[in-house]
C-alpha positions, 0 to 999 in steps of 0.5 A, spaced: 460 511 518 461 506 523 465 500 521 461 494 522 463 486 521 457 482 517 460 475 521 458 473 527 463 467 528 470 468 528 474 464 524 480 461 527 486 463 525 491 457 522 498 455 525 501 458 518 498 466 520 501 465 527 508 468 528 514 470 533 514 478 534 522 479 534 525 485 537 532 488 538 536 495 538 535 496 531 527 494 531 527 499 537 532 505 533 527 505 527 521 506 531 525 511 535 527 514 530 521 514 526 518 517 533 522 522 534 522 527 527 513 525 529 512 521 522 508 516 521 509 509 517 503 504 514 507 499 518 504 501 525 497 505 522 495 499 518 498 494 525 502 490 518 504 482 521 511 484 518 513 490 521 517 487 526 521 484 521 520 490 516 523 495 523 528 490 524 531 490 517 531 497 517 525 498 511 518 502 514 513 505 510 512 512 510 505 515 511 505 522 510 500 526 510 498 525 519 495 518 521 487 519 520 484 518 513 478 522 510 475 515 508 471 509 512 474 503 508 471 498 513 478 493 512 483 498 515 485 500 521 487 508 520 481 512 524 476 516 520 476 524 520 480 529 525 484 531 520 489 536 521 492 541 516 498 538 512 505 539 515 509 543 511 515 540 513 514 533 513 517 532 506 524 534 509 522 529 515 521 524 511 528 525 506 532 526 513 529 520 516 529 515 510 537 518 509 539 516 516 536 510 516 541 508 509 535 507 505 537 508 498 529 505 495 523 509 500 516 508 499 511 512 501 504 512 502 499 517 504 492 516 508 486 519 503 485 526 504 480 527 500 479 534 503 485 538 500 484 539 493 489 536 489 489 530 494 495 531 497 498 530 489 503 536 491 505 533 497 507 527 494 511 530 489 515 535 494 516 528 498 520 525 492 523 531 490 525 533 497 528 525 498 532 525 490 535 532 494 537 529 500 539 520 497 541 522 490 542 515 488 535 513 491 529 510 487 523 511 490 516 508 490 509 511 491 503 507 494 497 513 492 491 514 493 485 515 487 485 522 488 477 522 486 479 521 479 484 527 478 488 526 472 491 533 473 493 530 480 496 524 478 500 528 472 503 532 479 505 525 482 508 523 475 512 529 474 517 527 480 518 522 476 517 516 482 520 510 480 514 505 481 507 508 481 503 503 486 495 504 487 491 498 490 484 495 487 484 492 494 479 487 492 473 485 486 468 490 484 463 486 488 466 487 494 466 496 492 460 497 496 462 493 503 468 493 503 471 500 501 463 504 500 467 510 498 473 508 493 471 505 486 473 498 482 473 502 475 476 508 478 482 505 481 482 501 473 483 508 470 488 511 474 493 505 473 491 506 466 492 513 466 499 512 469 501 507 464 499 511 458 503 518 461 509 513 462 509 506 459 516 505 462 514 507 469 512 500 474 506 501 476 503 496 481 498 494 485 495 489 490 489 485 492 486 483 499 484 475 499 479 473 505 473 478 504 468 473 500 471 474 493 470 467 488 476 464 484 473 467 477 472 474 481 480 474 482 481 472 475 477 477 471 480 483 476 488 480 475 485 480 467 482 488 468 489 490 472 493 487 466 489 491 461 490 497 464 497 496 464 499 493 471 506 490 471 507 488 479 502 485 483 502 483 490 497 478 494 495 478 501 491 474 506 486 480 509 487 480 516 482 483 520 484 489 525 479 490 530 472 486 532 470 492 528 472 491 522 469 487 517 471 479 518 475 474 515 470 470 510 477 465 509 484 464 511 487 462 503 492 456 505 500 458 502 499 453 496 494 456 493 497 463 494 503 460 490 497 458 484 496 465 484 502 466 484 504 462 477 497 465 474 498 472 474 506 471 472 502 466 466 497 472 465 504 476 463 505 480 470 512 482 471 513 480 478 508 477 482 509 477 490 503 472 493 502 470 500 500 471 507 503 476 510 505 479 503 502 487 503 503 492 497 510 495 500 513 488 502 520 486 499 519 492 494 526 493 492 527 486 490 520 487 486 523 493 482 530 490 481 527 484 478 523 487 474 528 492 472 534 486 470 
């Protein structure tokens, strides 16, 4: 499916979207590191604005599973189809690599592989496993995919006993169709519910985009969906267009009013909200879960 922008003008972006992209020998150790044991992170697949401080402060996302997604989601940069066979030995790369760096919270995500049974749901749990044996005081966050609504696969995750258990809505449920053709808003619903029920004192998490058209009321109504189904740290960004290919930003929100979501949903009885432009579902997410924790 050939991803399309419905926008013919290009909205400018504002100054405070603009930022200076640092380098320096601990940035270029990362990413060399992260090269040379042939992993992926959601910080150079997704283009995040914040990797070059993410790198440089020596945290990264891992994205396990290869680099090409099994969906067409029309807001993300990680190319459709191509998809190769899993790597058996990834999960010890990424244990290795996340030790080597001296992290002692990893988070990992997965493109959507739609096409492996269980949806990768034992690869995630060998990755916990595998990073526990090789960081025995590490806390570790999974970011997962919907799994097409399995709760046997979900259960698989949960059994590693992740530390936080994250799964983005992305955006409002009128936006499903345009904006991720192949996800469901109440699917997405049901398995942070799901998650929470198992394990009502595992964090669960999840993260909308703002820009892509979405109304005031629509956002409240999903913070309030994502609060009843048990949802306790929230994150919000801008949506950030990653190719004239992709779907337009409709709006560029300004930091005072991520700031009033900010004070909603903590109102609204989330746990810890992180919200702003740069914010991404993986960003501070250590600081998140230790305040939550507390």
């Amino acid at each position: 499916m050939k991803r399309t922008s419905k926008a013919t003008v290009t909205v400018q972006k504002p100054d405070w979207l603009k930022r200076r992209l640092p380098t320096g020998p601990a940035f270029e150790k990362v990413k060399g590191m992260i090269g040379r044991d042939r992993l992926h992170t959601v910080c150079q697949e997704a283009k995040c604005p914040n990797i070059w401080e993410c790198f440089s402060h020596r945290t990264a996302t891992f994205l396990i599973m290869g680099s090409r997604c099994s969906r067409s989601c029309r807001f993300c940069s990680v190319p459709e189809g191509g998809l190769e066979p899993p790597d058996p030995d990834e999960p010890k790369r990424v244990a290795r690599v996340a030790r080597e760096m001296g992290l002692n919270y990893v988070v990992i995500t997965s493109v959507t592989r739609d096409d492996l049974a269980d949806g990768g749901a034992a690869i995630f749990a060998e990755t916990i496993v595998e990073t526990r044996h090789q960081i025995p005081a590490v806390c570790v966050e999974v970011l997962i995919p919907d799994f097409q609504g399995s709760q046997e696969a979900l259960l698989t995750v949960l059994r590693a006993k992740p530390d936080v258990l994250n799964h983005n809505v992305e955006t409002v449920a009128r936006l499903y169709p345009r904006v991720r053709p192949q996800a469901n808003y109440r699917r997405s619903l049901q398995l942070i519910q799901r998650a929470h029920t198992c394990n009502p004192d595992l964090p669960t998490k999840s993260g909308l985009m703002l820009g892509l058209g979405e109304t005031a009321a629509e956002i409240t109504q999903t913070l309030e969906d994502m609060r009843q189904a048990g949802c306790r740290i929230l994150t919000l960004g801008q949506y950030l267009q990653p190719s004239k290919n992709h779907l337009a930003v409709e709006r560029f929100i300004p930091p005072e009013e991520f700031e009033a979501w900010r004070k909603k949903g903590l109102a609204m009885g989330f746990a810890q909200v992180a919200s702003g432009p740069f914010v991404r579902s993986s960003y501070h997410a250590k600081e998140l879960f230790q305040t939550v924790k507390a």
